[in-house]
C-alpha positions, 0 to 999 in steps of 0.5 A: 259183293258190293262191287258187282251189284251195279255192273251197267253203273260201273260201265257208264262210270267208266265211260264217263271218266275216259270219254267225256272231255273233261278240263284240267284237273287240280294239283292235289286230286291228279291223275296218275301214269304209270310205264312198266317194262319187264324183261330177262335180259336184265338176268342174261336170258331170252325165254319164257316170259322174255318180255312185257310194257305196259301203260297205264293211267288211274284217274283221280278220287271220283269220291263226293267228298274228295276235291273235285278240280275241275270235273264238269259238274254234270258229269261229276252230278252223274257219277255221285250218283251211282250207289257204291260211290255217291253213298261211300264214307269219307273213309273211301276212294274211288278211282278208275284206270286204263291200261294198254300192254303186250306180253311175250313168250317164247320157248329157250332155243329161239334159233330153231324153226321147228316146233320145240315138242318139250317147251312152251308155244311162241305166243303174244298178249296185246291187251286193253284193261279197264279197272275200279279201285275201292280204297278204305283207309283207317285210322287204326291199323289195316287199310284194304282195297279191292280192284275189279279188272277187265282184260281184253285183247288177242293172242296170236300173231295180231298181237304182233309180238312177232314184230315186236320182238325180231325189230328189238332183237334186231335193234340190238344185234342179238340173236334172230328168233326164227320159230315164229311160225309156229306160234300159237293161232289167233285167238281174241282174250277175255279176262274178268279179275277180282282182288283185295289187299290189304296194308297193315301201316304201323305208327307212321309218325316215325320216318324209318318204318315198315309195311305188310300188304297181303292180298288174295284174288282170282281171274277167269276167262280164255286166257287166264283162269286161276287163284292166287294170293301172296304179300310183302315185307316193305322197310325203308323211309317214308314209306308210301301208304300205298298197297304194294309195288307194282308189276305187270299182272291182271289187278296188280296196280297199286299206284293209285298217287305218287306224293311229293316227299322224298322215301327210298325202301326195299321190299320182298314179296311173294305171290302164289297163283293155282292155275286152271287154264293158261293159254300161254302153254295149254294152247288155244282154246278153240283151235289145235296149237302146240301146248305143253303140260303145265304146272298147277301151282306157281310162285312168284318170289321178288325183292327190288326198291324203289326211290319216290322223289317230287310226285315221281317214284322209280322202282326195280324189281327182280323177280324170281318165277318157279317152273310153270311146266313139266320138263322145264328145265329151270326156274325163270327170272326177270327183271322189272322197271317202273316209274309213276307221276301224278298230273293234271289234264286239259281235257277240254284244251286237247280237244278244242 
């Protein structure tokens, strides 16, 4: 595939862009942020996948024929340069993200100090990821985009979920998790992803419309290895021609802009993952750690909407996640946060 041909041009690309400094970028090529919380309070529950924030930041179009603001011209010299991008088609964008996040695991009964023989390890993820996003936009009826994805971080309690979780459940005067000492060891995590989606948009010179985006992808590394795929159903007004709603999972950002008309829709997905390894229950990979038998196969179903207004969109998501292990005792749910907009940046004044 065209997007691992050139991997030391891809890293240098994504040098450039995060590290250079750059000055302030124009209104119709912005940057993009995006703030993620996820948690099963929202569904009265404090267990398995009990918590997780994120932050992440997608560059504007990197294309040759896009509107390049005010990128220095060297370093926009530079990046045309590179294959992939300097050769696409106006039919193609190219952007770059950077993303910081922590997740959170916990077994059902977080009163006992002992370890829980039947129920998931305590565990935390504090991660940094770095991806590319390839756009193809059509005139007919089907877009695609692919999104290559590098996690890296630690597990353990470096990752200081520990901290995180007993200041917020102090915070809020709920029950003291006492049996983080016996999470799982400290472990540093690598995970390279690949997906693709895939919008079927409709005439959209109608305002009240839908969308159908399917995607199929995969991830490898210490923490996670799996295959998965899924998509959604989105009916509503005005909707984004964008490639899905965003939760926190590896290759999962489909934010790439807000835009400034008002769209309000609702939306019901699925996404099905065949799990290899999960560090969360197999334990670490190189020590001895508590683990459990997971299950192979698991699916994600979710339903929310989202509201975009101004170049800001907010959504809500509700997410029901089947049994990830053998003797859980019930499916988990959650609920999810999100709210993206698009800016510009004064690289340079921020670093004079």
């Amino acid at each position: 595939m065209a997007l691992f041909r050139h991997p030391i041009s891809l890293a240098l690309l994504l040098f450039s862009v995060f590290y250079l400094p750059v000055e302030a970028l124009a209104d119709h090529n912005p940057w993009t942020h995006t703030v993620y919380f996820e948690n099963d309070l929202f569904t009265g529950t404090d267990s398995n996948y009990t918590n997780g924030v994120k932050y992440s930041l997608i560059s504007q179009d990197l294309s040759p024929h896009a509107d390049q603001g005010k990128l220095p011209q060297k370093v926009l010299e530079y990046i045309h340069q590179i294959p992939f991008i300097g050769k696409s088609g106006p039919e193609y964008t190219h952007k770059v993200e950077f993303s910081i996040g922590q997740n959170i695991f916990t077994p059902q009964d977080i009163s006992r100090t002992d370890i829980i023989e039947n129920e998931r390890p305590y565990a935390g993820w504090t991660y940094v990821s770095t991806s590319y996003h390839r756009k193809y936009s059509s005139e007919d009826l089907l877009d695609y985009m692919d999104t290559v994805e590098l996690q890296m971080g630690i597990v353990g309690p470096e990752s200081f979920a520990e901290e995180t979780q007993i200041f917020v459940h102090k915070m809020r005067e709920l029950q003291r998790p006492d049996g983080w000492d016996n999470q799982l060891k400290n472990e540093p995590g690598l995970a390279a992803v690949f997906e693709r989606k895939w919008l079927f948009h409709p005439d959209s010179s109608s305002r009240f419309n839908y969308r159908i985006i399917t995607h199929a992808g995969g991830a490898l590394g210490n923490v996670y290895t799996y295959l998965n795929s899924g998509g959604e159903l989105r009916v509503g007004w005005n909707i984004p021609r964008d490639f899905g709603i965003s939760l926190i999972r590896p290759a999962g950002s489909t934010r790439l802009s807000t835009h400034s008309k008002f769209s309000m829709f609702g939306f019901a997905g699925v996404n099905g993952r065949f799990i290899i390894r999960d560090i969360f229950l197999d334990g670490n990979t190189f020590t001895d750690s508590h683990s459990i038998d997971k299950k192979a196969a698991v699916a994600d179903l979710s339903a929310g909407l989202a509201i975009n207004y101004r170049n800001v969109q907010f959504t809500w998501t509700q997410v029901l996640r089947s049994k990830e292990y053998k003797g859980q005792e019930d499916a988990h749910s959650f609920g999810a946060v999100a709210l993206s907009f698009s800016t510009t940046f004064d690289f340079g004044g921020m670093l004079n």
